[in-house]
C-alpha positions in Angstrom: -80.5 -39.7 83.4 -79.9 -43.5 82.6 -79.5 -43.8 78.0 -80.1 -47.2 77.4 -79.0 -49.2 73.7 -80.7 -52.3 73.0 -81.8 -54.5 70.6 -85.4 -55.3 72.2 -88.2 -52.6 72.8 -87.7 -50.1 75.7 -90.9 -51.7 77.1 -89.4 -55.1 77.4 -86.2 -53.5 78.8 -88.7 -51.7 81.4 -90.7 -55.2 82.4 -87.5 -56.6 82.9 -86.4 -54.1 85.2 -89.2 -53.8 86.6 -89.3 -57.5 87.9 -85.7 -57.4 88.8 -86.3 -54.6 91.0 -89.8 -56.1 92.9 -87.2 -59.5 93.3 -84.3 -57.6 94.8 -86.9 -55.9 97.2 -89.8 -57.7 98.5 -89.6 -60.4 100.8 -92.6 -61.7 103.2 -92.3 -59.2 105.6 -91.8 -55.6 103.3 -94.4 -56.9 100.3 -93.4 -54.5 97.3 -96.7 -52.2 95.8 -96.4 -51.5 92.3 -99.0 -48.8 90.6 -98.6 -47.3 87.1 -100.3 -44.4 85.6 -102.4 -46.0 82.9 -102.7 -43.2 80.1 -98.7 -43.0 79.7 -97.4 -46.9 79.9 -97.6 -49.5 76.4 -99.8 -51.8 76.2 -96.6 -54.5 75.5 -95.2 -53.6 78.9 -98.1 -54.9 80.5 -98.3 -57.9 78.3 -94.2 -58.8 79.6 -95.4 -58.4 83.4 -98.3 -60.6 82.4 -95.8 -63.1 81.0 -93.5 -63.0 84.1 -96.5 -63.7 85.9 -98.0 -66.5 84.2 -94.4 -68.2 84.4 -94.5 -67.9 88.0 -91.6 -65.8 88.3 -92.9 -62.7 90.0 -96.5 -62.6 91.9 -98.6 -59.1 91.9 
């Protein structure tokens, strides 16, 4: 179990970790696949991705 304090939302938190993660393991040859279950995940996290992506710092 991982208890995490901080001052921003636990779905920003997530994005960010999310992106750190796909950075520290793809690379061209082992592409990293990333699939959520769609019912259970905020609307906000999705938008953070979404921002990451349009600022070209991780690519889906």
């Amino acid at each position: 179990m991982r208890i995490i304090i901080t001052n921003e939302s636990v779905y920003e938190w997530a994005a960010y970790y999310t992106v750190k993660c796909i950075l520290d393991y793809s690379d061209q040859d082992k592409p990293f696949v990333l699939s959520f279950p769609l019912r259970y995940v905020n609307k906000s996290y999705y938008q953070k991705l979404l921002s990451f992506y349009n600022d070209n710092i991780v690519s889906f």
